[in-house]
Every structure is written in C-alpha cells, then in structure tokens.
C-alpha positions in Angstrom: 240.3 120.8 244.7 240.3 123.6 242.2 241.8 123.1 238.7 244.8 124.9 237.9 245.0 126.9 234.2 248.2 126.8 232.2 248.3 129.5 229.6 251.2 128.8 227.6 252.2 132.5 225.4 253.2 131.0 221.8 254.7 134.1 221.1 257.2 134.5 223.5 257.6 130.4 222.6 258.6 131.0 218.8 260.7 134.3 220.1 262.9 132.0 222.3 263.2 129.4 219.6 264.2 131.8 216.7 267.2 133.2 219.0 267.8 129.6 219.8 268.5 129.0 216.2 269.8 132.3 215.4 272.7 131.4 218.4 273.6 127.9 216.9 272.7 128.0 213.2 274.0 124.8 212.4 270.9 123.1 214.3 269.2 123.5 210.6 271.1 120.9 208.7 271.7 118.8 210.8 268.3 118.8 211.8 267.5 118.3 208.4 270.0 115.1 208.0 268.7 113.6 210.7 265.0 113.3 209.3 266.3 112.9 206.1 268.5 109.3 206.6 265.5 107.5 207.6 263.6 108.4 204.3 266.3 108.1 202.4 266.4 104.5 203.8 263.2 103.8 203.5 263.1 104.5 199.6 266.2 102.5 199.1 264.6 99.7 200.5 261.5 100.2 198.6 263.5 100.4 195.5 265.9 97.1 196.3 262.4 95.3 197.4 261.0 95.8 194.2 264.3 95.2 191.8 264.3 91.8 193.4 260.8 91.1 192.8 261.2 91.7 189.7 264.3 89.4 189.2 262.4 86.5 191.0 259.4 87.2 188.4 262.0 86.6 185.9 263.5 83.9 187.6 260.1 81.7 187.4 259.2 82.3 184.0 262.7 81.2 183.1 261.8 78.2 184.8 258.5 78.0 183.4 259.8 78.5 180.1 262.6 76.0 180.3 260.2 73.4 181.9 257.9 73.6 178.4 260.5 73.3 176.8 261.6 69.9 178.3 258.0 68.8 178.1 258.0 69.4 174.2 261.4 67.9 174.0 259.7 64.7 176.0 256.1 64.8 174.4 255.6 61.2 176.1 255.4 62.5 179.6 257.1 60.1 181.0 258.3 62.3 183.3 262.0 62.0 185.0 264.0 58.9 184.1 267.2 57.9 186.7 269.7 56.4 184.5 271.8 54.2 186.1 275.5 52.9 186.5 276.9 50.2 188.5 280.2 52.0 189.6 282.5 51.3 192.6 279.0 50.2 194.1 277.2 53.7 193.8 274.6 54.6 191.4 275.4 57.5 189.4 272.7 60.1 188.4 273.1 61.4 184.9 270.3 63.9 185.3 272.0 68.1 185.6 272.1 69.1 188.4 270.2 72.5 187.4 268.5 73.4 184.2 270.3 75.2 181.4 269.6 79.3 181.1 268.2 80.5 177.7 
C-alpha cells in the first residue's frame, strides 16, 4: 500500500483565518473572555487558599497561646478538674465551653 502525503499550505491557512476574523470581529473578545475566566478563577482560589491558611496559622497560635497561658495560671499541672453539682440528678460541668480570645 503506498503512503499518501498531505501538504497542508499555511499560508492560504492564516489567509482564511484573518478574513474569518475580519468578517466577525467580535470573535477577539470573546475569545479572550473565555480563556481569561478560568485564570481569573484560578488566582482567586489561590489567593482565598492562602488568606485561610493564614487565618488557621493564626487560629493555632491563639490557641497555643491561650493554652500557656492556662498552664501558667495552673502551674500544678493538674490538668482539667470536673466540678461537680448534684442538680435535678444531672452533673453540671462548670468548665467553658471554648477558651476566651485575647
């Protein structure tokens, strides 16, 4: 079987796409837009990504921070004490619920 050639004339190519364009100009920017949206999503992610990073680095050193400080305020170690109260039959836990922002 023989092998067929294509020859493919680039010039006549880029001639038939320039009068393409030239015939519906608006084909630029929308052309344009369309790569454009998925970049600009891609940034916006990248930037959200690392603003909540960041927050969650903040987040643990508060924690960090407020977790030497209840160590220095209990230098014993004793860790966490339950303190309780015979109520209605149910034990109440007087420890908060979450620890206190600086």
């Amino acid at each position: 079987m023989a092998k067929k050639t294509v020859t493919v004339d680039f010039a006549k190519l880029a001639n038939q796409r320039a009068e393409f364009v030239k015939e519906n100009p608006w084909l630029i920017p929308a052309g344009l837009a369309i790569q454009m949206i998925p970049l600009a999503l891609l940034i916006h992610g990248h930037v959200k990504t690392n603003i909540y990073k960041k927050r969650l680095q903040i987040e643990r050193e508060k924690t960090k921070q407020l977790a030497l400080q209840l160590q220095n305020d209990h230098p014993h170690g004793h860790g966490h004490h339950r303190h309780h109260s015979k109520h209605d039959g149910n034990y109440r836990n007087f420890e908060s619920p979450a620890p206190r922002q600086l």
